[in-house]
N, C-alpha and C positions, 0 to 999 in steps of 0.2 A: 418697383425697382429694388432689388437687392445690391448693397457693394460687398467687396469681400474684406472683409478682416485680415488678419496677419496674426496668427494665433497665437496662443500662449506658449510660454518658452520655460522649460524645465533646466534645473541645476544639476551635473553632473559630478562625484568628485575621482581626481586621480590621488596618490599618496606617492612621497618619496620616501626613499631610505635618509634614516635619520644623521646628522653627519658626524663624522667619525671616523674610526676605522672600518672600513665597509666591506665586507663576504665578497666574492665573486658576483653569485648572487645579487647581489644587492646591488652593485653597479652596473650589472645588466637591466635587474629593477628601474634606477636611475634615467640611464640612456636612454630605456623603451618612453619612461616619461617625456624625458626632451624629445626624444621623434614625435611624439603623441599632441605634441605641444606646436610643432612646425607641421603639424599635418601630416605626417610621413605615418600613417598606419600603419603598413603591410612591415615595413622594419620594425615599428613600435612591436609585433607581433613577434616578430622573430627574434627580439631583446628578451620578451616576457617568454617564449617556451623554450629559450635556452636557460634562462633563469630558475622557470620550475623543472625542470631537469638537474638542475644542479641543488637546487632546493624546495620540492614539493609541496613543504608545510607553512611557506611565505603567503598566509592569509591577506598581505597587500597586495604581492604579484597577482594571486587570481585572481584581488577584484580588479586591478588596472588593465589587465587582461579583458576582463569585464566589458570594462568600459571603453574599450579597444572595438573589441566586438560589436559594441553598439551601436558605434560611430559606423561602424562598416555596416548595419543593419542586419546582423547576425543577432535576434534579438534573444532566441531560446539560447542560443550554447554562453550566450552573456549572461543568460540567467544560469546558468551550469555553473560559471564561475562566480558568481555573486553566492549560491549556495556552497559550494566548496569553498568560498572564504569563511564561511558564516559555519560550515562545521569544524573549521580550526579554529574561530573566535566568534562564537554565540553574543558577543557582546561590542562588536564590531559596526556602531552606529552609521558608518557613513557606506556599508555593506549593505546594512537593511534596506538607507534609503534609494541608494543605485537600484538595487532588487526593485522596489515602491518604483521607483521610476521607467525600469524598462517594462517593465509590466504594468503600467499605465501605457507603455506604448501597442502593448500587444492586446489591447480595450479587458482585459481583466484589472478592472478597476476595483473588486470588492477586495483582493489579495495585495494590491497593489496598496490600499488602506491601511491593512495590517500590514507590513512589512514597517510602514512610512510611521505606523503608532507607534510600533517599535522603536524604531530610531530614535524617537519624540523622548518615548518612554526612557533609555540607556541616555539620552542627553535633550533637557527639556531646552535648552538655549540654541538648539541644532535649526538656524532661522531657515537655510534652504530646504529643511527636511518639511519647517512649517508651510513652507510657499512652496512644494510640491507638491502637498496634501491637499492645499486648496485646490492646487491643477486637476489634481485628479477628482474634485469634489465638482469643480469647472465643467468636467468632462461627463460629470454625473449627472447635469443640469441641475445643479445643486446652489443656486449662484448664492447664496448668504449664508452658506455656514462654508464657500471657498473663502467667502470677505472676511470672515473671522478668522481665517487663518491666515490670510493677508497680511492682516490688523496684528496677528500674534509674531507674525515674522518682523515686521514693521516696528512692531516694539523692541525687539530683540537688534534690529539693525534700519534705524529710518533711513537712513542712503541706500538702503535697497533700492533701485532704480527699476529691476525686473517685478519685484511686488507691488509696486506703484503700479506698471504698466498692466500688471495682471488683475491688478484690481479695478485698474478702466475697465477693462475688459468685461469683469464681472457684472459693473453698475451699465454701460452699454446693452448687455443681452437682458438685464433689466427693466429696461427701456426708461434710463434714468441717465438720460447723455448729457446733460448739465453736470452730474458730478463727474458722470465718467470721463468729461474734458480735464474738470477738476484735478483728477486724478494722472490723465497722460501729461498734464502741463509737467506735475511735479517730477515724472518720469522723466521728463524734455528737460528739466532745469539738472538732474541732474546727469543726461545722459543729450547733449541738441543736439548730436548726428545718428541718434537712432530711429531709423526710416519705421519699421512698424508703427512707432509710437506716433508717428506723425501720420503713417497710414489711415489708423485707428481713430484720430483726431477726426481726419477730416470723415469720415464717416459717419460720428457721432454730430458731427457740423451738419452733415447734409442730412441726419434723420430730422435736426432743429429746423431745417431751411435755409439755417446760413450757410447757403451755397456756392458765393461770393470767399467767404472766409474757409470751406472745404477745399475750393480750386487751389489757393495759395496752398493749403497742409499739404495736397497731393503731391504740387510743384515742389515744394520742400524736400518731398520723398526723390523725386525724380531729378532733383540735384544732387541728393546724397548716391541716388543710385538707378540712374538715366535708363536704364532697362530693367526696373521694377512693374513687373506685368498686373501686378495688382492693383499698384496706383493707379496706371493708366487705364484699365479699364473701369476703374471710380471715377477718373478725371473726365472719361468717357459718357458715363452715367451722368454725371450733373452738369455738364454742358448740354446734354439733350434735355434735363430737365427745366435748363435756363434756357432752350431755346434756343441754342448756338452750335443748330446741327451740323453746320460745313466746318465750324474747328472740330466735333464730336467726330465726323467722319475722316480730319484728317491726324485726331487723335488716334483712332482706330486701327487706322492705315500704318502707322507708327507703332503701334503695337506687334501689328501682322509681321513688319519687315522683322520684327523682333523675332519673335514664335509664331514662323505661319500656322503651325495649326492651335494656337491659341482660337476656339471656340467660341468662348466668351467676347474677345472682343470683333469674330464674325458677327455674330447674335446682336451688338451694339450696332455694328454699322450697318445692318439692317435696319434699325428701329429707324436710323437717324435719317437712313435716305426713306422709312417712310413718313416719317413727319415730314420730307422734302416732297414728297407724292413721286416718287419716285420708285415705282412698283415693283417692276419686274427687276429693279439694280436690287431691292430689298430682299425680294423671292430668292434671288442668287445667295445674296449672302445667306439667309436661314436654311439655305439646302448645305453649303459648305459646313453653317454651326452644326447641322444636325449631324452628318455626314461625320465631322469630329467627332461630335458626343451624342452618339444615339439615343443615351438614356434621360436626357435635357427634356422634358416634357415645354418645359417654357418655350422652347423656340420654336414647337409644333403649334402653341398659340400664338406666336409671335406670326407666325407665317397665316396664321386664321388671321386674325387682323388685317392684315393684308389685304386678302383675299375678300374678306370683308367692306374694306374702303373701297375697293374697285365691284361692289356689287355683285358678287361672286359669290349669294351666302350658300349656296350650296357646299361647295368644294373648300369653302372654309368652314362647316358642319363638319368636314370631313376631318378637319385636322384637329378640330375642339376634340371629337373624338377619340381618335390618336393619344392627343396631348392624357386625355382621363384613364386610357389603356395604362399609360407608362406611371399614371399620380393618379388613382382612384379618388384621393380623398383631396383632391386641392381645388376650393373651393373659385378661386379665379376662373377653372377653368370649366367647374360645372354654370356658371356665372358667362362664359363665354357662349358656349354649349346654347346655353340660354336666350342671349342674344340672337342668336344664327338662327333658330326654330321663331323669334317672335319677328323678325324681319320675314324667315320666309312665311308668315300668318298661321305658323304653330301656336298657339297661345296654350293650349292648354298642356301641350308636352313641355312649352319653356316655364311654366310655372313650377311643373315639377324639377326644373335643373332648379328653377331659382332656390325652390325650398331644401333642397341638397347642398346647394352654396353655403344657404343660410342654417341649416345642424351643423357644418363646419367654422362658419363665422359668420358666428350672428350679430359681429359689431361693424358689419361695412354697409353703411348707409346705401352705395349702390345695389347691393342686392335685392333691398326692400324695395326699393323706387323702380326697378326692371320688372318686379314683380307685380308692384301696382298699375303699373303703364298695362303691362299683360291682362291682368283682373281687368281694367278701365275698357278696353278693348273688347273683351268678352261682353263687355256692357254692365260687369260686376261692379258699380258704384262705389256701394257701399263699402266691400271688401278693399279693394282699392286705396278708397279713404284711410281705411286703418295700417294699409303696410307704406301709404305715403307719412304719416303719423309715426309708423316705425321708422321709417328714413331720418324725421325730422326729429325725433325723440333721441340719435344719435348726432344730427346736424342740425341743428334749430340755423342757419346759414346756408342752408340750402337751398337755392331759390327754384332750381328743376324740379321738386320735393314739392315747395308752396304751387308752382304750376300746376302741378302734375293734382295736387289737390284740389285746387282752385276751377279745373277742367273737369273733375267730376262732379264738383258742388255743380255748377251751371246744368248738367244732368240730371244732377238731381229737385231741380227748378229753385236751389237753395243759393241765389242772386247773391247777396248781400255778403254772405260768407263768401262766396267765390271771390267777389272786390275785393273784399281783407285777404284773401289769399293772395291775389295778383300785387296788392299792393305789398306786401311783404315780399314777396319775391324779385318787386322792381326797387324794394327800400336798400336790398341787398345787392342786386345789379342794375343799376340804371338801365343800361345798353342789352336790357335782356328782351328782343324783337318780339318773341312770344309770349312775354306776358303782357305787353302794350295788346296783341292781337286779339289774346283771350278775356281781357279785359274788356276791351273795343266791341266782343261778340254779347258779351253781357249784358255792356249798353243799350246795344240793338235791339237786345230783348228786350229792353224796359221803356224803348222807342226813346230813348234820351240821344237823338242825332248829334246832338253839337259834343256832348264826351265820348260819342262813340269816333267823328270825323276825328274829332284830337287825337285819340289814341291809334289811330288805324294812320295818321301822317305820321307819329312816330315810328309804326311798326315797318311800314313800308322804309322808310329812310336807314331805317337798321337794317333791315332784311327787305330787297325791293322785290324776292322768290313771293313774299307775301303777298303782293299785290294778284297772281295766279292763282293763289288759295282763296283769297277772298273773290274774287270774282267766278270761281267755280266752289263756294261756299255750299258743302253738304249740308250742312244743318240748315239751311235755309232761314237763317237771323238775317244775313247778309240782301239774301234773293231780293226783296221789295227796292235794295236800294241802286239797283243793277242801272238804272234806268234814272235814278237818281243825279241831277249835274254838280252837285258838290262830291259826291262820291264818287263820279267819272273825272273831276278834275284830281282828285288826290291819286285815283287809281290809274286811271290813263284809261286809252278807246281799247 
């Protein structure tokens, strides 16, 4: 689950004519500011080109002009005027930094650097010049030397409220969401109806799990600003993660009436009516997501899931595929891919997704454990054992892991370890059906009846589907006890 952020937010500056007696010029200067200031651009505009008309060489007009343009997303001829301010006053520090800053927007970020050093350079106390230098450093995946410039604007002006918030930001893509709450509280204390800040809270809450206290931050957001699509689609996201799919879907729903072609929260109310099992309502919705945004590889796996719950692993092979056309390298979905070939008894083509998954990311304990179930299948034991080892060498809490081990020690007539593997597995989940059953198979082997009856009334009580597997018991541990009256009373006729 991804939520979405509310990204970082750069300083812009305007200038006024100083007071006095004031040129023509300069009053037009003026005016174009106060438009600039109530929103009125296209007048702001026509304040500032009567003004350089009347006076050319007003290096303020053209950056305010500038910064006119910007607002309007006219980003190059804003940089026209930032540089024609900047050839009437080479030393026009809050010119370099507009320059630094529109050109951070147009992703020329190395120029955007120089221009912002500049300004730094002609005025080292210029704190918005410092906290845009970070943005653009933010923007460079540069996230600790953005923090030092954070930290330097911060010094220069601690009520910064936007450097605070930018500096969560930083310690967030970190993946350091303890301080970076840290840090948006401070933003919230000195700014509590600014919705990003509170967006970005609950985000770094739900990367913690506190999901409980994410829902309130989102609600926050969505009091200050009741059709903020962001929020709701986070607010979305962690109600399906707590399990409370029919508010997620009628969050969702909420959303749409908002932005029908909001994607993202189609994509959601898929998920949510499929954890309802509710299939084909779900297939709708990820045909609308995609149909929005075609280039979303996720919801081409979202709809393989699907399709996958309803035993369809064909046609959901099809869309894993899909999904890897549009994201080569996204290791979820070679991992998916993967799934779909060892359900349809591909074993040795899904070990190849899995090992593909795993050169992309080698720290998700699921890839390993897909991999060894595959190996285990093949009958590769031994092999098996070691990428169940890798599973558990990043989850030592992973009880499918200790199974999935503990299934092939018994293979490997290696009893004893198999028990310590079940038993760890069930020390982590009690109510884990299969490792009571696998446990139960062990016994059998070692004709220990009476731990094997135990463990096989608890398997059955968790999972009564067991009671089918053990009485059509392939490995034949079970077979001798078919005919068995303690076994027929726990198993049934």
């Amino acid at each position: 689950m991804m939520l979405r952020i509310v990204y970082i937010v750069l300083l812009i500056s305007t200038t006024a004519a100083n007071v006095g007696a004031l040129t023509e010029a300069e009053e037009l200067n003026d005016e174009g500011v106060a438009f600039y200031n109530e929103g009125n651009y296209r007048k702001a505009m026509e304040c500032y080109k009567e003004a350089l008309n009347l006076n050319p060489e007003s290096a303020m007009t053209w950056l305010n002009k500038g910064v006119t343009l910007h607002r309007l997303g006219e980003y190059n001829e804003a940089i026209e005027c930032y540089s024609k301010a900047l050839e009437l006053d080479p030393d026009y520090a809050i010119a370099w930094n507009n320059k630094g800053f529109t050109l951070n927007d147009l992703g020329e970020y190395e120029e955007a650097v120089i221009c912002l050093d500049k300004a730094i350079e002609l005025d080292t106390e210029y704190f918005n010049a410092w906290h845009n230098k970070g943005i653009v450093l933010y923007n460079q995946v540069k996230y600790n030397e953005a923090i030092e410039c954070y930290d330097k604007a911060l010094e220069l002006n601690p009520d910064y409220a936007m450097a605070w918030y930018n500096k969560g930001l930083a310690y967030h893509q970190l993946e350091e969401n303890v301080t970076a709450i840290e840090y948006l509280d401070i933003a919230l204390e000195l700014n509590p109806d600014y919705a990003p800040a509170w967006n970005n809270k609950g985000v770094s809450l739900n990367d913690l799990g506190r999901y409980d206290e994410a829902i309130t931050a989102f609600d926050k957001v969505l009091l200050l600003d009741p059709e903020c699509i962001e929020a709701l689609g986070n607010k979305c996201d962690v109600l399906i993660e707590l399990g409370k799919y029919e508010e997620a879907i009628n969050c969702c729903e909420e959303t749409i009436e908002i932005v029908p072609d909001y994607a993202v929260a189609w994509n959601e109310k898929g998920r949510a009516l499929w954890q309802l099992r509710q299939y084909e309502e779900a297939i709708e919705c990820f045909d609308i997501a995609f149909e929005l945004d075609p280039e979303n590889s996720m919801t081409l796996n979202n709809k393989g899931y699907v399709l996958k719950s309803e035993g369809r692993y064909e046609d959901s092979l099809e869309y894993f595929v899909k999904a890897l056309e549009l994201a080569p390298k996204d290791a979820i979905a070679w991992k998916n891919k993967g799934d779909a070939l060892r359900n349809l008894g591909r074993f040795e083509e899904a070990i190849k997704c899995y090992d593909l998954a795993i050169d992309f990311d080698a720290d998700n304990e699921f890839f390993w454990i897909n991999k060894g179930r595959s190996l285990y299948k093949l009958g590769k034991y031994e092999e098996a054992i070691e990428d169940f080892d890798n599973a558990l060498a990043l989850n030592s809490d992973f009880p499918k892991a200790w199974y999935g081990k503990g299934t092939a020690l018994f293979y490997l007539n290696e009893f004893d370890k198999g028990i310590d593997c079940f038993n760890k597995a069930l020390d982590i989940d009690s109510g884990f059906a299969f490792a009571y059953y696998g446990r139960a198979i062990i016994y059998g082997k070692l004709h220990d009846k009476e731990s094997m009856l135990k463990d096989l009334t608890e398997a059955f009580k968790l999972d009564p589907e067991l009671k089918k597997t053990a009485k059509e018991n392939k490995d034949g541990v079970l077979k001798p006890y078919w005919d068995d009256l303690d076994f027929l009373e726990i198993a049934g006729e």
